[in-house]
C-alpha beads as a LAMMPS data file, in Angstrom:
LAMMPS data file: protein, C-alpha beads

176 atoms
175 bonds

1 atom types
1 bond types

-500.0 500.0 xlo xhi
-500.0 500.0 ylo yhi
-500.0 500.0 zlo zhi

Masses

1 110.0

Atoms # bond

1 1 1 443.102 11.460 8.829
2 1 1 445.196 9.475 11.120
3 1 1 447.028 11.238 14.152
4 1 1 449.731 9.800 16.254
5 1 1 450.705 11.638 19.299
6 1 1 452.974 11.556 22.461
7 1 1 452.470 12.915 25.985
8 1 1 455.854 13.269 27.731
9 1 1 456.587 14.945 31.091
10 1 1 457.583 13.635 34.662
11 1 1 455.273 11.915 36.996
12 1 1 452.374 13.599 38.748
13 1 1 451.691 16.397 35.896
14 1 1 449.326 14.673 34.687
15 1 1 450.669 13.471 31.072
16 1 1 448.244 10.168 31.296
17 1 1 445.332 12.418 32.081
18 1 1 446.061 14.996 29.062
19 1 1 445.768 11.740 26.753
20 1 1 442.663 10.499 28.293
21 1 1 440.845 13.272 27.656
22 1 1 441.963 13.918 24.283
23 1 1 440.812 10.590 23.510
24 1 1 437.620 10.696 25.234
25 1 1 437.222 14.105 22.688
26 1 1 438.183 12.148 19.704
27 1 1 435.712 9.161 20.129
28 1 1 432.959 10.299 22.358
29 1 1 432.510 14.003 20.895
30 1 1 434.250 13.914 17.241
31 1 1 433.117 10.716 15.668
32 1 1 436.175 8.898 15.411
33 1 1 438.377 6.513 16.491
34 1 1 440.797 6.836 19.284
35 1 1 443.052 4.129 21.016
36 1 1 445.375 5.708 23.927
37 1 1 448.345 3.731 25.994
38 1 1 450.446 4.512 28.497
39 1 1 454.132 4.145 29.990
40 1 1 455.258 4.564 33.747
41 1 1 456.778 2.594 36.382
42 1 1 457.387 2.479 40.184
43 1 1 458.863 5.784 39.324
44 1 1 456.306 7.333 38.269
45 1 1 456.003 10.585 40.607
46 1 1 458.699 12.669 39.256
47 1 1 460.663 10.175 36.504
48 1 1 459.384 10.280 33.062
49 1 1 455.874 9.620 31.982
50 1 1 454.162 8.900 28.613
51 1 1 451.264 8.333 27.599
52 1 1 450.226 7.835 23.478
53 1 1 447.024 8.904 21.530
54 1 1 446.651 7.604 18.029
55 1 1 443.229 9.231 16.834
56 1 1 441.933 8.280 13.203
57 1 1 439.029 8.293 10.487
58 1 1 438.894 4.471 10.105
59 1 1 438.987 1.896 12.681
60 1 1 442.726 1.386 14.404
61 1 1 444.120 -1.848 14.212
62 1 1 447.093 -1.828 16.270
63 1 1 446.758 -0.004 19.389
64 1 1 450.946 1.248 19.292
65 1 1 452.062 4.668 18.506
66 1 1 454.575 3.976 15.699
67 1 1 456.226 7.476 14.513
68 1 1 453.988 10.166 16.190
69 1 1 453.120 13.533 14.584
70 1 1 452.354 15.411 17.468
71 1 1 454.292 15.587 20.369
72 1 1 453.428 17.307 24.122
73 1 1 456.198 17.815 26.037
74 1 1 456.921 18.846 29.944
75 1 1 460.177 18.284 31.101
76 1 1 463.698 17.912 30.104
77 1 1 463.967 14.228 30.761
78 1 1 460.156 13.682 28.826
79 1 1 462.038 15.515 26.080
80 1 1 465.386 13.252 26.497
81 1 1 463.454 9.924 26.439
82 1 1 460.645 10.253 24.158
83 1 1 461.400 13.633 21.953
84 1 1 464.496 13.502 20.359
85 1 1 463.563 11.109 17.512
86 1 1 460.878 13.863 16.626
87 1 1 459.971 13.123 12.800
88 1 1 461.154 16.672 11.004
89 1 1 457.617 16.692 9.552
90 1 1 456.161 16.570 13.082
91 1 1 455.251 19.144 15.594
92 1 1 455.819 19.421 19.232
93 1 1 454.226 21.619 21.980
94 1 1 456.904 22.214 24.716
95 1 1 456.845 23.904 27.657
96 1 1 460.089 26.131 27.814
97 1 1 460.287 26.815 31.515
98 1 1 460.653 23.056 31.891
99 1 1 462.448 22.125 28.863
100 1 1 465.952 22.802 27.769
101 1 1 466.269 21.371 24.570
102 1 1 465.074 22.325 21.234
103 1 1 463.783 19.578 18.474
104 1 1 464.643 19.474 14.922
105 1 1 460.524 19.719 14.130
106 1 1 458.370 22.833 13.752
107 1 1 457.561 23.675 17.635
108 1 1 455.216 25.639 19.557
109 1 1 456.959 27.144 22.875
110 1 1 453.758 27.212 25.472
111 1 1 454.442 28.265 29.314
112 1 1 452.039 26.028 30.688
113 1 1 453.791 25.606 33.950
114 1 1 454.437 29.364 34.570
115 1 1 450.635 30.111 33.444
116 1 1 448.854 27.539 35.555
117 1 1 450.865 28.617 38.424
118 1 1 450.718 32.626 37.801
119 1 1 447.605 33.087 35.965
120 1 1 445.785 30.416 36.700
121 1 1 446.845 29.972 40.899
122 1 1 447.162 25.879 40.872
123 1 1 450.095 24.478 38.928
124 1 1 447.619 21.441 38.988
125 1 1 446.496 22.314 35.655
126 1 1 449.139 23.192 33.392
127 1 1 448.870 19.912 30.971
128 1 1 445.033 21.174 30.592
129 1 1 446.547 24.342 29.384
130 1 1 449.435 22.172 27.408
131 1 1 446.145 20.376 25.795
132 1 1 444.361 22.741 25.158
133 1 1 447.581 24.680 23.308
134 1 1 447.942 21.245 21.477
135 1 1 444.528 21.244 20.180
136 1 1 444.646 24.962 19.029
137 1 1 448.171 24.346 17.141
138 1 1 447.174 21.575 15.262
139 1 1 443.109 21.219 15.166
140 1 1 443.635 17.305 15.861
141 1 1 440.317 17.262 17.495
142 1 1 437.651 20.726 17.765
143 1 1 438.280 22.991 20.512
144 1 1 434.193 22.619 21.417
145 1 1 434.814 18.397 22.037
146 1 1 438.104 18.784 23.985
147 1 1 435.994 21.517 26.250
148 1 1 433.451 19.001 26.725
149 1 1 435.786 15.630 27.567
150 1 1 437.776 18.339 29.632
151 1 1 434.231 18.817 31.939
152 1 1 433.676 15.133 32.191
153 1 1 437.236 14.250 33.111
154 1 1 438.162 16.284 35.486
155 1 1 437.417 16.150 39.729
156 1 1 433.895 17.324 40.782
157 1 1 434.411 21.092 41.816
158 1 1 437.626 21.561 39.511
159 1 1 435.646 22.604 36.364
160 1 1 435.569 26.270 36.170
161 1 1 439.372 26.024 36.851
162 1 1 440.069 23.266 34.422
163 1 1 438.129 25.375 31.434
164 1 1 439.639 28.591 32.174
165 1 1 443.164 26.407 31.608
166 1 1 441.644 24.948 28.670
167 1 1 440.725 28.267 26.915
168 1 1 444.153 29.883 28.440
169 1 1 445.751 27.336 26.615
170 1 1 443.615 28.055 23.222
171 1 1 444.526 31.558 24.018
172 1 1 448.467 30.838 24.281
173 1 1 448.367 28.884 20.906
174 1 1 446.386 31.183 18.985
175 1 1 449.307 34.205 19.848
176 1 1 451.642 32.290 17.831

Bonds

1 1 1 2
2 1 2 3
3 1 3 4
4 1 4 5
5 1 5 6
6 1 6 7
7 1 7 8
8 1 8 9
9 1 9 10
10 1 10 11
11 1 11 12
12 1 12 13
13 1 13 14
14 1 14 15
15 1 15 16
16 1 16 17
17 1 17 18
18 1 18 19
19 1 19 20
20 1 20 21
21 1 21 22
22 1 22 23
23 1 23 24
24 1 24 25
25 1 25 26
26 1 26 27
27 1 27 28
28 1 28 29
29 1 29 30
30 1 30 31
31 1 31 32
32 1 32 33
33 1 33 34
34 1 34 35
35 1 35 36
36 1 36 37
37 1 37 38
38 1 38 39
39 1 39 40
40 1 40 41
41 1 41 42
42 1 42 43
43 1 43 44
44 1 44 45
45 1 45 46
46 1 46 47
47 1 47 48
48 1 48 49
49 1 49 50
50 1 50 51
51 1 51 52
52 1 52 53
53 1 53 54
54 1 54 55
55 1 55 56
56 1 56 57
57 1 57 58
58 1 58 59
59 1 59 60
60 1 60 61
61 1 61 62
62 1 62 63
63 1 63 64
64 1 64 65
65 1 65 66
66 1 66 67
67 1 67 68
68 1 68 69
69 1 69 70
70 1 70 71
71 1 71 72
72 1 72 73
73 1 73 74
74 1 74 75
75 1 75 76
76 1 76 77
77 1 77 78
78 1 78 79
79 1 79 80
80 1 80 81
81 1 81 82
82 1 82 83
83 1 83 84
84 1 84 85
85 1 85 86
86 1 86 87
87 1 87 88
88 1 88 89
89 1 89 90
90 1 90 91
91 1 91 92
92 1 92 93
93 1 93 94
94 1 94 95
95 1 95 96
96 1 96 97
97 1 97 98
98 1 98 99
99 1 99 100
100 1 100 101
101 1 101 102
102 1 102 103
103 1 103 104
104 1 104 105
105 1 105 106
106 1 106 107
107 1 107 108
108 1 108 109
109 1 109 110
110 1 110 111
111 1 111 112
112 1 112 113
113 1 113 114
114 1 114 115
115 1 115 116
116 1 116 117
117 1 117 118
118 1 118 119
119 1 119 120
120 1 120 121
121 1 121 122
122 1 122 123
123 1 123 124
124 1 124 125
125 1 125 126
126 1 126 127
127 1 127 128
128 1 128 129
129 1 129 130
130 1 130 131
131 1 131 132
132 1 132 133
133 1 133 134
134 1 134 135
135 1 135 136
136 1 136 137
137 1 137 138
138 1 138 139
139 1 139 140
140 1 140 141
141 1 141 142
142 1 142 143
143 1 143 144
144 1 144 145
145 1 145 146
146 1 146 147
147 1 147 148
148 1 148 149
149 1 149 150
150 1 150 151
151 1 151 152
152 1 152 153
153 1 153 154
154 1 154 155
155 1 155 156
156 1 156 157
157 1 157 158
158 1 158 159
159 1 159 160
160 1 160 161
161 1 161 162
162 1 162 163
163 1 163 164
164 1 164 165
165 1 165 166
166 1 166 167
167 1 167 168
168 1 168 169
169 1 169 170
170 1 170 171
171 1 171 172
172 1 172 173
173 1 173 174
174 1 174 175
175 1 175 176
């Protein structure tokens, strides 16, 4: 089954990250195929960021997200550039304490911010908790490969925090 989905946020939250991973689970972990791209600019810390996954069955032939059906989004102007023209049939994982706006689509409201900052003590790792909310919601790849691409991605000495955020996220996802 093919997947298209779309990391949105601001610079420096780590949007290109969450996609790398999640397509290091897909390919490396789950068998399949997984292309992921990317969009910032000299703006990057603090204007919008995206980053794209498509993950699929067969073998991808064109590299572009064309009409996503997953969408991860952390911050009002992530939501304002790359969210509005949210298929109805899609879903999107949003972080409400950075996010005004409400899509047309099924949605998942997920704190990530607040919860990597509270919980968690290091706002560093709120789109691992976004992820791993994503992943729960919509089973686009298993929670045990996104655990294990989490653990190879992440900073030497950051694990233990990164897969508490993963799980918290799991946790947060599962409550809905």
């Amino acid at each position: 089954m093919r997947h298209e989905i779309r990391f949105s946020g601001f610079g420096g939250q780590g949007i290109i990250l969450a996609a790398v991973i999640l397509g290091r689970a897909a390919a490396l972990y789950d068998g399949k195929h997984a292309v992921q791209t990317q969009v910032y600019g000299p703006e990057a810390r603090g204007g919008a960021s995206m980053s794209a996954v498509i993950i699929d069955d067969q073998p991808i032939l064109f590299p572009e997200v064309i009409l996503p059906d997953i969408f991860v989004i952390m911050s009002q102007e992530g939501f304002e550039r790359y969210g509005t023209d949210a298929p109805i049939d899609s879903v999107m994982i949003l972080d409400p304490d950075m996010v005004r706006s409400r899509p047309r689509c099924r949605y998942h409201e997920i704190p990530a911010t607040s919860v990597a900052k509270n919980t968690l003590g290091k706002v560093i790792v709120a789109n691992i908790v976004m992820l791993g909310a994503m992943v729960q919601a919509t089973a686009v790849v298993s929670t045990s490969s996104i655990e294990k691409a989490v653990l190879d991605s992440v900073p030497k000495g950051t694990e233990g925090l990164n897969q508490k955020a993963i799980r918290k996220g799991f946790e947060l996802a599962g409550l809905r």
